[in-house]
N, C-alpha and C positions, 0 to 999 in steps of 0.2 A: 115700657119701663123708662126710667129718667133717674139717669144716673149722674150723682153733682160730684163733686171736687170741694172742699168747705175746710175752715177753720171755725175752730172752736175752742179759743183757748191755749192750742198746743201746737200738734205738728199736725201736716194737711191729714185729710179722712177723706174716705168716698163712702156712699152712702146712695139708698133708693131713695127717690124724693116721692113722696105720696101728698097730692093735692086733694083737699076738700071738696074742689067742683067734679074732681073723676070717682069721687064712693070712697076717697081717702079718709080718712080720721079726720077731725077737725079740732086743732089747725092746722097748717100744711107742716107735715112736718118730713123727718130727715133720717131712716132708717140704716144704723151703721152698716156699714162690712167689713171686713177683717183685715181686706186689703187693696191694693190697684187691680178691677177686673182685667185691665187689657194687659195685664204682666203677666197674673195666676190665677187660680181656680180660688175662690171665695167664697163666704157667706155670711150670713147675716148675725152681728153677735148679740141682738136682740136688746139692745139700744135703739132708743128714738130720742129723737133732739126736735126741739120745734123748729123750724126752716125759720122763721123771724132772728134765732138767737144764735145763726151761726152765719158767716163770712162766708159767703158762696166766690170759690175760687175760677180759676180759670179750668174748665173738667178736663183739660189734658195740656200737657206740656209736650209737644211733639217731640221722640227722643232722639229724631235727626232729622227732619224736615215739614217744610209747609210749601205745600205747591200748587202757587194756583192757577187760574185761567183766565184769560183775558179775552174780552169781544166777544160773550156767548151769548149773549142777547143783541138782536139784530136791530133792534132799536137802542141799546146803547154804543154800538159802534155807529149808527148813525149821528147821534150825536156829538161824538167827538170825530167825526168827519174820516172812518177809518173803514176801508174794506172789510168786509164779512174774510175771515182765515179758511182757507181751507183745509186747515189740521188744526187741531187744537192749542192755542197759541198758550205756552203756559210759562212758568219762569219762578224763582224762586224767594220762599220771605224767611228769614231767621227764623227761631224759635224762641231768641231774644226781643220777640217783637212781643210777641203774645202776652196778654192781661189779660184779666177776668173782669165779671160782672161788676159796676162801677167804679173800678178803678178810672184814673184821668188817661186820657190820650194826651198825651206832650206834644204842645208842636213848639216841630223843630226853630231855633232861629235862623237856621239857612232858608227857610220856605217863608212867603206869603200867601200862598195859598193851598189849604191841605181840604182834599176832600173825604166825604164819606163813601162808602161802596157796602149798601148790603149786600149779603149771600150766605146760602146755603154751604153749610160744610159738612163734609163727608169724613168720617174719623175709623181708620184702617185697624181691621183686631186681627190682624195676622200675618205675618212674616210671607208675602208673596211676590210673583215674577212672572211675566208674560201671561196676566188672566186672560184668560179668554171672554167677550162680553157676557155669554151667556153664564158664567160662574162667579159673577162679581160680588153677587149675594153673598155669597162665603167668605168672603173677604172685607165686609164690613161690620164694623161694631156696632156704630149709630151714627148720627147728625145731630149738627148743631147748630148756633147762627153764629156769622162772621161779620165783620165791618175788616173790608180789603183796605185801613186807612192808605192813602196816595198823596205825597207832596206834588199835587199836580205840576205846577213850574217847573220844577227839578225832574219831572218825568218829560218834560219836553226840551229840558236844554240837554237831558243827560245822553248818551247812544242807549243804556242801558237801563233796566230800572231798579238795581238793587239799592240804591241812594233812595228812591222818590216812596220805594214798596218797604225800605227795612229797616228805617227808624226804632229803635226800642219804643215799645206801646203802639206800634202801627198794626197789630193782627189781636183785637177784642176778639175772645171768644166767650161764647156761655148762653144763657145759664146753667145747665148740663147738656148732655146727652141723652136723646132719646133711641134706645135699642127696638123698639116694639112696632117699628113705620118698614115696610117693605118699597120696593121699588117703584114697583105702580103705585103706593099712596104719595111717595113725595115726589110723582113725575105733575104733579099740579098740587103744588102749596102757592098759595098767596104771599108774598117778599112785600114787607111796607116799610118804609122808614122816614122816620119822623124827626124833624129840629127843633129842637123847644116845644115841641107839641105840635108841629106843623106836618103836614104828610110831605114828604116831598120826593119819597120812590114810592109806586104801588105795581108790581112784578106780579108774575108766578112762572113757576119753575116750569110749568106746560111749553113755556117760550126759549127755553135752552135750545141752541142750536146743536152741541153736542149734548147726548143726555149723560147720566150716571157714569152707565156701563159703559159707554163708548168714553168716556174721561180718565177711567180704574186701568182700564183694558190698554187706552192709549199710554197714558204714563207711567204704568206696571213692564210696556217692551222698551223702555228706558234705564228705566231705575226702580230697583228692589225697593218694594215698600215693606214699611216695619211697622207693629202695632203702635199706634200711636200717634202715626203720621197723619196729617188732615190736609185736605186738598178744597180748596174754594172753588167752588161751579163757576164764579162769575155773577156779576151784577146788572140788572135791568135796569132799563133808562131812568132818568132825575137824577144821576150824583152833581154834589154842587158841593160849594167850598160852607167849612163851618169854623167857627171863631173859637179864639179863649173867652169860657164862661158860660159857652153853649151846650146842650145837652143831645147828645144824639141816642135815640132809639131805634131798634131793627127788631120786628114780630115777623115771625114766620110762621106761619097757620101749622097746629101741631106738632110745632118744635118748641118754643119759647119765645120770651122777648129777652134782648141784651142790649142795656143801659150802658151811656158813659159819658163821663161829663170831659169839656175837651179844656186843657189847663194849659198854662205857660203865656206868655207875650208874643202877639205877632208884631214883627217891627218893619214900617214901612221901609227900612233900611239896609233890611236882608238882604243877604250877596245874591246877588242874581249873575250868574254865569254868562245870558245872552246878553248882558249888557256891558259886559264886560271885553 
């Protein structure tokens, strides 16, 4: 099932998304609900909207956090020249960061260079603490795809990366939620992402060094997760820097694709702190 976040007119709705390539109706269209799944119990008030005519939002608004992970792929910590962790390296991004499906990524004019990060995200349906790995199942709603935006520069002059990770418009999420993928189908999806049309990461999730459970399990003996909370796996090797004007795309096999186009002015001019 594939549950969107949409405007239509009014105030947000959530709705089943029924696609024509899965035995959907044709055309893709947008079956209402009555209300937010990951708040209350709901159903369907027998409304359909065609997916072309409504404003696919961001399908969730974290109600207190987005936590993600860094260097889970052992080939992108290679890349940026960084030890394999041996705990789950994670840290945190606003919830003022987060957009939806084509909305613009802003970059900042403190940065010259912001990069892309596909990933897999994982979206929390219930109020939990201390899971244990083997019951993490229970504690997720669905997944979605993510773009971890990074002010790279300002991630390396900074000690810290709440600057470089938490820019307003640095956590795209969407196009919905898929509830219907169990553990073992999304412990190997394909992560691709593309610049203008260009491939420029091609992942799968088989290459997490930490997986799911051991991510839920680890950042649940920390901090209470709450329904609605999303946590980003981490990104496979190729993130590179994208410009104003550029269009960045992230397809995750069985999850979705999430478009966005990246806006604002880079100025060769920006404060740069290590030069300072």
């Amino acid at each position: 099932m594939r549950i969107a976040r949409f405007a239509a007119g009014g105030d947000p709705q959530y709705g089943v998304v029924e696609l024509a390539d899965d035995g959907g109706p044709n055309p893709d269209t947008v079956s209402v609900l009555t209300g937010d799944p990951m708040a209350m119990s709901v159903k369907l008030t027998g409304e359909r909207k065609e997916l072309e005519g409504v404003r696919l939002l961001a399908p969730v608004i974290p109600r207190s956090k987005i936590v993600a992970v860094g260097r889970n792929y052992a080939a992108h910590a290679a890349e940026m020249s960084e030890e394999l962790p041996k705990t789950p390296l994670t840290f945190f991004k606003p919830n003022t960061s987060v957009i939806g499906p084509g909305e613009p990524i802003i970059y900042p004019a403190a940065s010259r260079e912001v990069s892309y990060e596909g990933e897999l995200a994982v979206v929390i349906g219930r109020i939990c603490k201390e899971v244990p790995a083997s019951r993490v199942p229970e504690v997720i709603f669905g997944y979605t795809v993510a773009n971890d935006v990074t002010a790279r520069d300002l991630q390396k002059t900074d000690v810290q990366w709440a600057r470089a990770k938490g820019y307003d418009t640095f956590c795209p999420l969407g196009p919905w939620i898929t509830t219907h993928q169990g553990l073992e189908e999304v412990a190997s999806l394909a992560i691709r992402t593309s610049l203008d049309g260009e491939l420029r990461q091609d992942g799968n999730t088989k290459d997490l060094i930490f997986t799911i459970p051991e991510l839920v399990s680890y950042i649940s003996s920390y901090t209470t997760l709450l329904p609605g909370d999303v946590i980003l796996t981490g990104t496979p090797s190729g993130v590179g820097p994208m410009l104003p004007g550029q269009v960045v795309s992230i397809d995750i096999e069985g999850v979705g694709t999430l478009t966005n186009p990246v806006a604002g002015t880079r100025s060769e001019e920006a404060p740069n702190e290590a030069e300072q």
